[in-house]
N, C-alpha and C positions, 0 to 999 in steps of 0.2 A: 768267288764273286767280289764285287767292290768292298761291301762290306770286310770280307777275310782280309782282304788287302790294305785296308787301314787297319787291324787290329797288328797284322802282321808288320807292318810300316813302324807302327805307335810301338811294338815289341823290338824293331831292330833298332830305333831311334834311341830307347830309355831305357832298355832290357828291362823291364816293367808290363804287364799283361793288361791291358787297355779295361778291359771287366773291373779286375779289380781297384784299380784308378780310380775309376766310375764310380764305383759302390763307395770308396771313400771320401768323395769328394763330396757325394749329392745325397737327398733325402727327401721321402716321401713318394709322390707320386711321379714326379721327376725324373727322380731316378729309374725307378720302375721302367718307365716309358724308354729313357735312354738303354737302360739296358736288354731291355727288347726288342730295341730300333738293331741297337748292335750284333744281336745274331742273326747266323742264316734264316730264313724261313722255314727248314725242317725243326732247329734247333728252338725255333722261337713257338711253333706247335708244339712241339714236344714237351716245352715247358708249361706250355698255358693247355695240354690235356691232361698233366700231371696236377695243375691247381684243382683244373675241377675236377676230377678225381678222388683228392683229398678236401673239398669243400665237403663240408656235412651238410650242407641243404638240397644234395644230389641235383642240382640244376647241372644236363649233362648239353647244353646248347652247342658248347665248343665242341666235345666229342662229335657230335651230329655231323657238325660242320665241317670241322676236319675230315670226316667220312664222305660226305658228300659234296664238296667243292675239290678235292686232290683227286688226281690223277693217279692211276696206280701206280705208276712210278714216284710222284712226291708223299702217297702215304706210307712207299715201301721206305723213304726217304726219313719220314715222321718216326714208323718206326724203329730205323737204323738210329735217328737220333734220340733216341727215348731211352732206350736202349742202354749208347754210350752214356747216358749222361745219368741214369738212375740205376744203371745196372739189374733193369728188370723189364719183361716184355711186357709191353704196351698191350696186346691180346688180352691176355691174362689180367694185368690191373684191369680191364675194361669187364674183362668177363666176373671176375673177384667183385665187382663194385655196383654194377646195373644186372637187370632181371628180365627175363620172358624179351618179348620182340625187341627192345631196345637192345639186350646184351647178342638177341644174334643177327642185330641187322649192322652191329657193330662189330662183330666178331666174323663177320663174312669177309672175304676176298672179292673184289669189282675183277673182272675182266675187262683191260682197256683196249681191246683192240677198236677198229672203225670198222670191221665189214658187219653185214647187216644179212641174219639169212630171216627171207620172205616169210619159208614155211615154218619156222620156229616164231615169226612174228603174231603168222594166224594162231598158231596153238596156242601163244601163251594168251592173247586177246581174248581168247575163246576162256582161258581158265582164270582168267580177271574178272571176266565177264559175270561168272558161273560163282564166282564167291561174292563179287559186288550182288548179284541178283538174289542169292538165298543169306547175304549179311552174317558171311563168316567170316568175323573177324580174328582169327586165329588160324588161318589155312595158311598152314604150311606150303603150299605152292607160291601163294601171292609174296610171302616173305623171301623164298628163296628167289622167285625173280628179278624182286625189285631191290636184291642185297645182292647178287653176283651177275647181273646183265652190265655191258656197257652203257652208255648214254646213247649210243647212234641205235643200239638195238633196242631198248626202252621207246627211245621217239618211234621207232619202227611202230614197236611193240603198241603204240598210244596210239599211232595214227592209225594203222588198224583198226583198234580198239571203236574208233571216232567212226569208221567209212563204215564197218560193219554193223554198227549201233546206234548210229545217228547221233550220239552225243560226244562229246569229248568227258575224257576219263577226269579229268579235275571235276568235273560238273557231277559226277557220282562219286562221292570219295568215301560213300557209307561202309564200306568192305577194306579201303585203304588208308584212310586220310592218315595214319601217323606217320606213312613215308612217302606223301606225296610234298612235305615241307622242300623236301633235297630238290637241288636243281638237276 
């Protein structure tokens, strides 16, 4: 990307590595920032899920986020870059660090494909349903849906949810709300 391409430029120009330029030039939040501007998007995740990670006040918001806005291919992406850059799997620190539904809605796999199957929409509807209505918040079904469905089949999934029940699924979120935050 463009980015690569001026660090690459700024290294064929000075034989000098643009990062390190950076960090001695600048200080404080500045720098921070420019040196974040400066990498890829995998690498620049990869860095800000390693802070919080290692922040002691376990606020894991970035993890979240990174889970639920990439694509499976940019968080296969996260974790290639996490990877190269710490020499340890991003899974694992996640899983090492957070507990109970947070460590396995984050330790799941998304499936990105786009197709959408109907009868797999009723069923999970029906077992959304069936835990939002007896307030089981610990059902293992509800978690593994809403951590390895795509996004087309989730909306599937929700619309459903909505024409069979009269309401839309955000409007009950007594059985889900900690992962109804993800888009």
């Amino acid at each position: 990307t463009q980015r690569t391409q001026i660090r690459q430029t700024y290294y064929d120009l000075y034989q000098e590595d643009l990062i390190k330029r950076l960090e001695s030039e600048l200080s404080g939040d500045f720098e921070r920032a420019m040196y974040r501007w400066i990498l890829e998007p995998a690498e620049r995740e990869a860095l800000l899920a390693n802070i919080a990670l290692k922040n002691a006040n376990m606020n894991y918001h970035v993890i979240v986020e990174i889970s639920c806005v990439s694509t499976p291919d940019e968080l296969f992406a996260v974790r290639r870059a996490y990877h190269n850059r710490y020499k340890r799997c991003m899974e694992e620190d996640v899983a090492t660090n957070t507990t109970g539904h947070l460590r396995q809605a984050m330790s799941s796999f998304k499936y990105g494909g786009s197709e959408v199957n109907a009868r797999l929409a009723q069923h999970e509807a029906d077992i959304l349903h069936e835990a939002i209505k007896n307030m089981n918040h610990n059902h293992e079904e509800v978690i593994r849906i809403l951590t390895t469905r795509s996004k087309t089949q989730l909306v599937a999934t929700f619309n459903r949810y909505r024409d069979d029940h009269g309401i839309a699924i955000t409007k009950v979120q007594q059985g889900i709300s900690p992962f109804l935050c993800c888009p």
